[in-house]
Structure formats: structure tokens, C-alpha cells
DSSP file (Angstrom, degrees, kcal/mol; ACC not computed):
  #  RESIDUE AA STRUCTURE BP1 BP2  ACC     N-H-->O    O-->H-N    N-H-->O    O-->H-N    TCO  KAPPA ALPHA  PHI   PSI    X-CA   Y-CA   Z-CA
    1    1 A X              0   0    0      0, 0.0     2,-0.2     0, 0.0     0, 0.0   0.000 360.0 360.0 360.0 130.9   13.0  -15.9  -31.8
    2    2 A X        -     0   0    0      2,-0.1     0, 0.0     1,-0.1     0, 0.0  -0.420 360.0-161.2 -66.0 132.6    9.5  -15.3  -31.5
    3    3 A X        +     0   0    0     -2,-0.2     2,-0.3     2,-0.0    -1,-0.1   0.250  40.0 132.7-157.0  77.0    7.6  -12.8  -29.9
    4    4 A X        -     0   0    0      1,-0.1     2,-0.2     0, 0.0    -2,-0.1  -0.601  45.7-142.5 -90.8 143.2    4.3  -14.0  -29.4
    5    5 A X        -     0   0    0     -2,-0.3     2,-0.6     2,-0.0    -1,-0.1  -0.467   8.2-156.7 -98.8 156.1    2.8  -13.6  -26.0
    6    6 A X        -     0   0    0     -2,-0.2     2,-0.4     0, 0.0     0, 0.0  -0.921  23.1-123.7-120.9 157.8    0.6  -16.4  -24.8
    7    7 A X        -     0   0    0     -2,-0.6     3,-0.1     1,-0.0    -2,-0.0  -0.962  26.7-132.2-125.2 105.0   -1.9  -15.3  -22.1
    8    8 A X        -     0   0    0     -2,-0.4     2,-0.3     1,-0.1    -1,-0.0  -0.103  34.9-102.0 -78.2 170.9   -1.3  -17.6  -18.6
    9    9 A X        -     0   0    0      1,-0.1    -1,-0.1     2,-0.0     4,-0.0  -0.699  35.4 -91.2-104.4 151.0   -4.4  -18.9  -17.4
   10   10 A X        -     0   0    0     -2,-0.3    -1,-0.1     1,-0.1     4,-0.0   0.079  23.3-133.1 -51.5 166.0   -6.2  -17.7  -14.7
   11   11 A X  S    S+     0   0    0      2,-0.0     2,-0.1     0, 0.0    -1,-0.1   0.991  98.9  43.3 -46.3 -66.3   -5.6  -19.3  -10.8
   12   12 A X  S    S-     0   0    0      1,-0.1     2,-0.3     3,-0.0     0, 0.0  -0.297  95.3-118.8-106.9 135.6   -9.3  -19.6  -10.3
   13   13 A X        -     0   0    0     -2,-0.1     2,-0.5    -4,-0.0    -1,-0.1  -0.639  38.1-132.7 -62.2 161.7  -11.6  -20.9  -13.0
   14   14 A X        -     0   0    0     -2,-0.3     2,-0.5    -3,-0.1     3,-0.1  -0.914  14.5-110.2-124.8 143.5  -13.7  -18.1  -13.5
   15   15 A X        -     0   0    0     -2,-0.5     4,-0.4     1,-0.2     8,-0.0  -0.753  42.0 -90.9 -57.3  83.5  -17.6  -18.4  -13.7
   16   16 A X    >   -     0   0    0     -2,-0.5     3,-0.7     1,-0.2    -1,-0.2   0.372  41.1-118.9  20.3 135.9  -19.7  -17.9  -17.2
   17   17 A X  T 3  S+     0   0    0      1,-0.2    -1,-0.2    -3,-0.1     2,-0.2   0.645 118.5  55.1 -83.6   3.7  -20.7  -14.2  -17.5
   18   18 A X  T 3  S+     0   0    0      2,-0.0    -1,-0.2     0, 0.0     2,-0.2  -0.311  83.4 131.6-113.0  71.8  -24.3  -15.0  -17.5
   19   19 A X    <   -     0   0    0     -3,-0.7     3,-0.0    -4,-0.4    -4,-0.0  -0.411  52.9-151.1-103.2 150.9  -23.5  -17.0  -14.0
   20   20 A X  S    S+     0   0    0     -2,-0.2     2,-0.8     2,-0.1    -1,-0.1   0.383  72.1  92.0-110.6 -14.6  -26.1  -15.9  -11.3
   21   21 A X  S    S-     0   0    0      3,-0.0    -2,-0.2     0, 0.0    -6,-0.1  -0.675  75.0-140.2 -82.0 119.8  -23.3  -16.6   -8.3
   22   22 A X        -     0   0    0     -2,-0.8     2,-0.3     1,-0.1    85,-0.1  -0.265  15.9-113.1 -30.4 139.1  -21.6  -13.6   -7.7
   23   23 A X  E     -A  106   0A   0     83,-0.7    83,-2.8     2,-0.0     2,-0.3  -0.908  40.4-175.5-102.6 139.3  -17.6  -13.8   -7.0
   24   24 A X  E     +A  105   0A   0     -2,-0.3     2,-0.3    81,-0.2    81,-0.2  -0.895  11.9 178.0-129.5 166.2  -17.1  -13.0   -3.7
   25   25 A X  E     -A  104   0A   0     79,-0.8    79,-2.8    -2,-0.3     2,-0.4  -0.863  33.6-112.4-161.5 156.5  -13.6  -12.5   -1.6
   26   26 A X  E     -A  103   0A   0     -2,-0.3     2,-0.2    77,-0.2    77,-0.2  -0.849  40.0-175.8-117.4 129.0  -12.9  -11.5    1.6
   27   27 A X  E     -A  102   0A   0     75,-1.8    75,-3.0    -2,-0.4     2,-0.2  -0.869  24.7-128.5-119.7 146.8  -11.2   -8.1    2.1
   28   28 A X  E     -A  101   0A   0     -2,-0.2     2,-0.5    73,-0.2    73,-0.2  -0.666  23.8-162.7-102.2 169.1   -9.8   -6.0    4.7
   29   29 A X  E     +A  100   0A   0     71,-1.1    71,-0.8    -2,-0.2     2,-0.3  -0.986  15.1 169.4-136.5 150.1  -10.9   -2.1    5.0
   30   30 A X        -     0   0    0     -2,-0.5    69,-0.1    69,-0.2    66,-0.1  -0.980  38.9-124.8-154.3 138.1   -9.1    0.3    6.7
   31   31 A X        +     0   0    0     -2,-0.3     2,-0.3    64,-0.1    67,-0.1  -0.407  40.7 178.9 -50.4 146.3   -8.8    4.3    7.4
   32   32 A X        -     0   0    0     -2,-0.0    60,-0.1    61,-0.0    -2,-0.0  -0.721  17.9-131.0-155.5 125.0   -5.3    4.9    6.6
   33   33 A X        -     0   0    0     -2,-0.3     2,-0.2    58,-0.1    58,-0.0  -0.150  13.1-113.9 -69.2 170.0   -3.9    8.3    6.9
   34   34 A X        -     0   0    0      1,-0.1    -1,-0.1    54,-0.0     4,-0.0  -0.690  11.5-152.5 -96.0 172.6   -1.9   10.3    4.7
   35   35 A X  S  >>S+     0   0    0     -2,-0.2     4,-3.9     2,-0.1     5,-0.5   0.535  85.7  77.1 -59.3 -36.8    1.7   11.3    5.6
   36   36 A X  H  >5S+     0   0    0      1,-0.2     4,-1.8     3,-0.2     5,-0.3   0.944 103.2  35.1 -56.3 -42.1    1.8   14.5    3.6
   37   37 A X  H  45S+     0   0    0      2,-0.2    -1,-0.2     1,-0.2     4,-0.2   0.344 112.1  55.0-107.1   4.5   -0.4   16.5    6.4
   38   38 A X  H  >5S+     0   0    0     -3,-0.3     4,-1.9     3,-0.1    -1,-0.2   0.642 116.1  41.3 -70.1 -59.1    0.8   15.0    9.4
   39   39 A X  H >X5S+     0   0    0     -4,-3.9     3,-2.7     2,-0.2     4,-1.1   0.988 114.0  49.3 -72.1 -60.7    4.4   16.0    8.2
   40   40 A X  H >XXS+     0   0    0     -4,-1.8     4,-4.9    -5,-0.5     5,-0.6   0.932 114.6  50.8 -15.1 -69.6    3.5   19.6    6.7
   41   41 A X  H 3>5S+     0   0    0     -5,-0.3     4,-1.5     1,-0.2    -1,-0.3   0.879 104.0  55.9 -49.7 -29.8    1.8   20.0   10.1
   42   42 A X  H <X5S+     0   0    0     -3,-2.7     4,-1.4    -4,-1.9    -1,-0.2   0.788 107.4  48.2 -58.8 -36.8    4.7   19.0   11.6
   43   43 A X  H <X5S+     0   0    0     -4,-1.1     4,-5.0    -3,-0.6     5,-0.3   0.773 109.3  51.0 -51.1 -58.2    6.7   21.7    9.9
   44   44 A X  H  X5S+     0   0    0     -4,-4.9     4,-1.3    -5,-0.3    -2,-0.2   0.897 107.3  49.4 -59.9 -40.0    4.5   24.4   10.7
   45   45 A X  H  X<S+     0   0    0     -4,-1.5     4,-1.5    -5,-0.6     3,-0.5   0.960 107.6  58.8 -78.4 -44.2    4.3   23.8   14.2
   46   46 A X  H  X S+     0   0    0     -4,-1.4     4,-0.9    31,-0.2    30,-0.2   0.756 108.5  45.2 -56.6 -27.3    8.0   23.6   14.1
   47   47 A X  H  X S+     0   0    0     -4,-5.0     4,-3.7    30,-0.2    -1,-0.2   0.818 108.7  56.0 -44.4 -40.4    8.3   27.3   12.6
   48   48 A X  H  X S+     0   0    0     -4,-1.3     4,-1.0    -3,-0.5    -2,-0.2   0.723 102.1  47.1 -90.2 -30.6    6.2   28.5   14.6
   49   49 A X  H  X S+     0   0    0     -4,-1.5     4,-2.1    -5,-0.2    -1,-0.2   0.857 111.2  67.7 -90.3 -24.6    8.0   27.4   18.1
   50   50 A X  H  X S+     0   0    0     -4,-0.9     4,-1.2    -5,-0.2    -2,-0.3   0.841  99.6  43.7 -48.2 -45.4   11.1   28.9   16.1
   51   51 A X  H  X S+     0   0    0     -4,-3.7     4,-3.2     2,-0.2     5,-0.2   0.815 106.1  56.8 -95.9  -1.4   10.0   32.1   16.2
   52   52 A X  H  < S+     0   0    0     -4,-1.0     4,-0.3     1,-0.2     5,-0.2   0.961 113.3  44.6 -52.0 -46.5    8.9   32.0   19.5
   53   53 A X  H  X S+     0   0    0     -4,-2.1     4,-0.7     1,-0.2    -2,-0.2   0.790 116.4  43.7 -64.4 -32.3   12.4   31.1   20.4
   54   54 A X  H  < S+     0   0    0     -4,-1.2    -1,-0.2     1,-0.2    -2,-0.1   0.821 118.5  40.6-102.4 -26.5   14.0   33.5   18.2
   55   55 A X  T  < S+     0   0    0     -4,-3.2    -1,-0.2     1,-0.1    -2,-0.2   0.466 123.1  39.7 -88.1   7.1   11.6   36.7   19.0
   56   56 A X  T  4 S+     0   0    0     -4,-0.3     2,-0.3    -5,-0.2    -2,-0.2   0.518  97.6  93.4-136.7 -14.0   11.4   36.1   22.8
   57   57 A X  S  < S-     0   0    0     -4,-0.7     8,-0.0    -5,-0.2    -4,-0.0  -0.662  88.9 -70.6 -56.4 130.5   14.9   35.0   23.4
   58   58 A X        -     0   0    0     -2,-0.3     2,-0.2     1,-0.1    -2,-0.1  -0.163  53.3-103.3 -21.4 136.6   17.9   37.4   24.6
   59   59 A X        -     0   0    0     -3,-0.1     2,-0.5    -4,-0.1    -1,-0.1  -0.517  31.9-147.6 -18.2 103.7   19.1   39.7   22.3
   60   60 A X        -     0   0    0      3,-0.4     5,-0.0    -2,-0.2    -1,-0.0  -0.821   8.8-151.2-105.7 129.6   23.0   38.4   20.5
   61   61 A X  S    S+     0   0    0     -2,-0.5    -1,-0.1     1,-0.2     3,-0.1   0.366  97.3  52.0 -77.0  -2.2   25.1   41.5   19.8
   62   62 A X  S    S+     0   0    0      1,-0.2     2,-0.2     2,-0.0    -1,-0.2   0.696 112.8  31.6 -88.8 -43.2   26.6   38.9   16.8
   63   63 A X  S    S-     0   0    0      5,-0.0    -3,-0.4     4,-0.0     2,-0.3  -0.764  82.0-127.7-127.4 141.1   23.4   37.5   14.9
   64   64 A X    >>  -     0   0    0      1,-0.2     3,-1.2    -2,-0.2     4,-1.2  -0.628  35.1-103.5-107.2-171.7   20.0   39.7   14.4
   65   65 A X  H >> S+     0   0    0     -2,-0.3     4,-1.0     1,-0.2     3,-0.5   0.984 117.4  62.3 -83.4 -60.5   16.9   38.1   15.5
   66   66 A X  H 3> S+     0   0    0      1,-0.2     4,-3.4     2,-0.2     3,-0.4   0.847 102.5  50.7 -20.1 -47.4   15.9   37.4   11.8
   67   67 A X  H <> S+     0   0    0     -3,-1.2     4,-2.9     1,-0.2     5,-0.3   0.878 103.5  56.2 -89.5 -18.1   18.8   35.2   11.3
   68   68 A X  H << S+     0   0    0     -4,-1.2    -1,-0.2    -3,-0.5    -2,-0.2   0.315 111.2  49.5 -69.5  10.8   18.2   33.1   14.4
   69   69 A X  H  X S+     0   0    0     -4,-1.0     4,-2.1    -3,-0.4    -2,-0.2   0.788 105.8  49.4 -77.5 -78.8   14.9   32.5   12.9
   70   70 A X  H  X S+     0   0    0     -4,-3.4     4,-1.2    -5,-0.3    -2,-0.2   0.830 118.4  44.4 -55.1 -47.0   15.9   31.6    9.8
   71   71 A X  H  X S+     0   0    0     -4,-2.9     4,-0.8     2,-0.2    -1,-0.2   0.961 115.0  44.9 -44.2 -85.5   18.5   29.1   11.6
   72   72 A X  H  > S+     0   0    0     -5,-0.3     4,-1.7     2,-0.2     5,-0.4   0.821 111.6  58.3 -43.4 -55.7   16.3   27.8   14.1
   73   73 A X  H >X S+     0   0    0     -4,-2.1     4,-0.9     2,-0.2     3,-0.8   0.665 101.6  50.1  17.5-120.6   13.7   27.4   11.2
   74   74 A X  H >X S+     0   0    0     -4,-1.2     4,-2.1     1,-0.3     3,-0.7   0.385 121.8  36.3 -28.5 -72.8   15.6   25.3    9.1
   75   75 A X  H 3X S+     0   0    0     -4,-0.8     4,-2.4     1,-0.2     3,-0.5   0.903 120.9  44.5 -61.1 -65.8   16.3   22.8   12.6
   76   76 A X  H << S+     0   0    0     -4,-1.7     4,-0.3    -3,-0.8    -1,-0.2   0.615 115.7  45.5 -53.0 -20.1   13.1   23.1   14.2
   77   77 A X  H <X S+     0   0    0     -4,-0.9     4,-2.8    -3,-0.7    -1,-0.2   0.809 111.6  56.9 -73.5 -43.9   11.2   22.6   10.8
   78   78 A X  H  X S+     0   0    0     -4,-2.1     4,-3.7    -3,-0.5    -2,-0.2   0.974 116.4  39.2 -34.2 -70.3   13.9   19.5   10.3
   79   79 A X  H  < S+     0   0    0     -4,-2.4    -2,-0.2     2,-0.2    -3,-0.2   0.639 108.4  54.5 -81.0  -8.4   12.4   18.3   13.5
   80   80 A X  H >> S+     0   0    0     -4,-0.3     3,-8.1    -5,-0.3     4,-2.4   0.969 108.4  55.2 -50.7 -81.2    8.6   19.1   13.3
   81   81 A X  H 3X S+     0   0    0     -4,-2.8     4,-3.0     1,-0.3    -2,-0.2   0.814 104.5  52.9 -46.4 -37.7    8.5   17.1   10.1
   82   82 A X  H 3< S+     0   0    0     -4,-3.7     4,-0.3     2,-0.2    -1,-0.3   0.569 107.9  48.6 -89.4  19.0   10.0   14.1   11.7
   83   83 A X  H <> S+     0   0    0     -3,-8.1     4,-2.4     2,-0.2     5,-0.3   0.517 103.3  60.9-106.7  -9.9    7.7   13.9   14.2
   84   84 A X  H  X S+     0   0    0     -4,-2.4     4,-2.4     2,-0.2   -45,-0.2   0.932 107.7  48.5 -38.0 -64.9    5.0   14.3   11.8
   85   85 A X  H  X S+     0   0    0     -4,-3.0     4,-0.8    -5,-0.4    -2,-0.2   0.887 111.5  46.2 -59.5 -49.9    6.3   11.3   10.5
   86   86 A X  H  > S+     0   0    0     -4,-0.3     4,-1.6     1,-0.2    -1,-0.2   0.843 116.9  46.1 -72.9 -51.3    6.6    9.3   13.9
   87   87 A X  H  < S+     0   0    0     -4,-2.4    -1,-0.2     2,-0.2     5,-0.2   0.921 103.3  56.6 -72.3 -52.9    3.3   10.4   14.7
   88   88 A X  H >X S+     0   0    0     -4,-2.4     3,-1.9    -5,-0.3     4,-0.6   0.698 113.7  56.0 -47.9-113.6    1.5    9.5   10.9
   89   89 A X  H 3X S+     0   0    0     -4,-0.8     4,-1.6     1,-0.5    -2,-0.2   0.258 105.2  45.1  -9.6 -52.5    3.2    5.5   12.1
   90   90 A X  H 3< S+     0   0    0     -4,-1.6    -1,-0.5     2,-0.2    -2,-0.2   0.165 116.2  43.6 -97.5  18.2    1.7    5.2   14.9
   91   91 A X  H <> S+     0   0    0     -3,-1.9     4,-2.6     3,-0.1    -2,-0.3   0.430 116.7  46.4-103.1 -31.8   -1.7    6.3   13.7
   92   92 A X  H  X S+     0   0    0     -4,-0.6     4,-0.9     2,-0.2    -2,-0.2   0.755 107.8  55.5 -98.8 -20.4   -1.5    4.4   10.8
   93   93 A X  H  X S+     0   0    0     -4,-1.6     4,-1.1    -5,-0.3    -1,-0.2   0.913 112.7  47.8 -59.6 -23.1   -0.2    1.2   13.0
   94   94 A X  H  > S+     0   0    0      2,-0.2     4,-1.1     1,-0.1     5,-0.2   0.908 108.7  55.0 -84.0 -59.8   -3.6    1.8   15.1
   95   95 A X  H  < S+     0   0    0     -4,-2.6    -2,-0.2     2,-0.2    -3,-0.1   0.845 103.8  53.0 -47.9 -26.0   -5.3    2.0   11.7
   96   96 A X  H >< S+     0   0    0     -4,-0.9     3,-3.1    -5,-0.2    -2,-0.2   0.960 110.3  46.9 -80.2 -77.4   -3.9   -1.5   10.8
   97   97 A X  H 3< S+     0   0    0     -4,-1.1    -1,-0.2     1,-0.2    -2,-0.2   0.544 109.5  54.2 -38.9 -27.1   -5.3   -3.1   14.0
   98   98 A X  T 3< S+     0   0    0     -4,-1.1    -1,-0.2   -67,-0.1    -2,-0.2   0.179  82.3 127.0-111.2  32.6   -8.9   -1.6   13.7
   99   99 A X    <   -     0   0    0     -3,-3.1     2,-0.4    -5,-0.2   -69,-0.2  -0.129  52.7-136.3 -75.6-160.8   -9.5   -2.7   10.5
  100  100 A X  E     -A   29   0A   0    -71,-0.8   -71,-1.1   -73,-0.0     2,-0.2  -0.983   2.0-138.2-164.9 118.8  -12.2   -4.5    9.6
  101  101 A X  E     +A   28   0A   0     -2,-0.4     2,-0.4   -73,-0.2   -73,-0.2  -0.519  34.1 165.2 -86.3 163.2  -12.6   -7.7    7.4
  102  102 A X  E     -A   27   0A   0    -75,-3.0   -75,-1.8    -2,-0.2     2,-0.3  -0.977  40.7 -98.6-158.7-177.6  -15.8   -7.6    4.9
  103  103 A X  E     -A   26   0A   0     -2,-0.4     2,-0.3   -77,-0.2   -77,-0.2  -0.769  25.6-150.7 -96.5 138.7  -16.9   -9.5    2.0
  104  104 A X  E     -A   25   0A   0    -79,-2.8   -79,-0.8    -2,-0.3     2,-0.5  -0.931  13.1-169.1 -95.9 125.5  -16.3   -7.9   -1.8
  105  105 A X  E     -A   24   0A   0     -2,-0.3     2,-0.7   -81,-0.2   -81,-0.2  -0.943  20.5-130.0-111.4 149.6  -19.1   -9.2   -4.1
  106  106 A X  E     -A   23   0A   0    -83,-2.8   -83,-0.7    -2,-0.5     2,-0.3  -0.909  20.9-146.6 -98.5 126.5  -18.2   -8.4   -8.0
  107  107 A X        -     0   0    0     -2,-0.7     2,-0.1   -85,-0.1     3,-0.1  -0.677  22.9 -95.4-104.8 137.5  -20.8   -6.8   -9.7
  108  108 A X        -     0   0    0     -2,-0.3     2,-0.3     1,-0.1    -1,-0.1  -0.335  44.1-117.9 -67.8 137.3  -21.6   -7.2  -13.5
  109  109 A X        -     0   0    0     -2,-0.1     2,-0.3     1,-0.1    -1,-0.1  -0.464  30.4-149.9 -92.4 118.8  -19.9   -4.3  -15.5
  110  110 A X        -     0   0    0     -2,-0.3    -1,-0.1     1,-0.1    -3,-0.0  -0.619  19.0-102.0 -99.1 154.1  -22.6   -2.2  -17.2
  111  111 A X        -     0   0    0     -2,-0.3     2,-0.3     1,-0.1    -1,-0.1  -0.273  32.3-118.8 -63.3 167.5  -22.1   -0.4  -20.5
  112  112 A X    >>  -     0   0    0      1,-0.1     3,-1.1     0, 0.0     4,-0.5  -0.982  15.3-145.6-117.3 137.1  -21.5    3.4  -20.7
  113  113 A X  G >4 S+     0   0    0     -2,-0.3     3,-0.9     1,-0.3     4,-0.1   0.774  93.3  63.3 -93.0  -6.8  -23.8    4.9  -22.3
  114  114 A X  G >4 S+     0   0    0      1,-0.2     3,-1.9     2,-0.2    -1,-0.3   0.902 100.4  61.4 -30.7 -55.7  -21.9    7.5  -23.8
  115  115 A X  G <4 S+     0   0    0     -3,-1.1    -1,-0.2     1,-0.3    -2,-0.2   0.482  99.3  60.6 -94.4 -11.0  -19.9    4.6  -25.8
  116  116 A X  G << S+     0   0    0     -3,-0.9    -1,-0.3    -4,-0.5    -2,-0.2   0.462  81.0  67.6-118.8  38.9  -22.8    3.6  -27.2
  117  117 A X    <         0   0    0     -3,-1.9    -2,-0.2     1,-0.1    -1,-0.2   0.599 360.0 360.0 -87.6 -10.3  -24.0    6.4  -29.1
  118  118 A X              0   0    0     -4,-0.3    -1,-0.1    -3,-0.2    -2,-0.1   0.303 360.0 360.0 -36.5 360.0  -20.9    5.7  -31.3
């Protein structure tokens, strides 16, 4: 068994590189947020109405305020971040709809000239 690789050929002929036409394709461009800081934020803001709840709530002769933080935390943080999430989807579903098609031209690939002091 062999295992020499054969190189498939391109889709496209491709154009001489000292071609004066340009290759162009049409491309879409679009904002598209990240998820990571949508959900964080989501988190935080869900701490943060946890210890509202937990310092500004009645007083339990079982549980001290600290650990109904630390509870409520943990659930309200659960549920920040998945509306973080909910919220990142529908921003990035709005992103999808105001994208914008444009033309890509490919530009001839210039030496660096670092590599050729070598």
C-alpha cells in the first residue's frame, strides 16, 4: 500500500499569477457578538440582584444572611447567565439579517521583508 498523496485539483481554474484580473467573490460581512460578555454580564447582574435579596430580605432564625447569598448566588448566577445567552441569540440573529453583502478582491501576496534578508 502506498502512501503517496496526490493533490486534487482545484474547483476553479485559477488565473496565471502575473494575471491583471483580480479574483473576486462575493461575501457577506457582519457584526457578530461574542457570547462570553453577554453571559459574564449575565452573571454579574445575577449576583448582584442576590444580594439584594439576601441583605434586604427578612431575617431566618435557621440560615445567616451570608448563606442565603451564597444559595441564591449560585441560582440567580445559573439564571443571569442563561439569559445572557438568550439575549447574545437574539442579537446575533439581528446581526445575521443586517448583514451586508460586498465584493472580496484577492490581492497579490507581497514578500516580507524580514525573510529576505536571509
Amino acid at each position: 500500500m502506498s502512501s503517496e498523496h496526490v493533490p486534487a485539483e482545484p474547483a476553479e481554474p485559477r488565473e496565471p499569477a502575473g494575471s491583471s484580473t483580480p479574483n473576486r467573490r462575493e461575501v457577506r460581512l457582519r457584526r457578530a457578538p461574542k457570547f462570553g460578555p453577554f453571559m459574564g454580564a449575565g452573571i454579574v447582574l445575577g449576583i448582584i440582584v442576590a444580594a439584594i435579596s439576601a441583605y434586604t430580605g427578612p431575617e431566618n432564625a435557621e440560615f445567616t444572611r451570608s448563606s442565603i447569598f451564597g444559595f441564591l448566588a449560585v441560582l440567580f448566577g445559573i439564571a443571569g447567565m442563561l439569559l445572557g445567552a438568550l439575549v447574545v441569540l437574539v442579537v446575533d440573529r439581528i446581526s445575521i439579517k443586517r448583514s451586508e453583502k460586498m465584493m472580496a478582491v484577492e490581492t497579490p501576496e507581497q514578500a516580507d521583508p524580514e525573510q529576505e534578508e536571509d
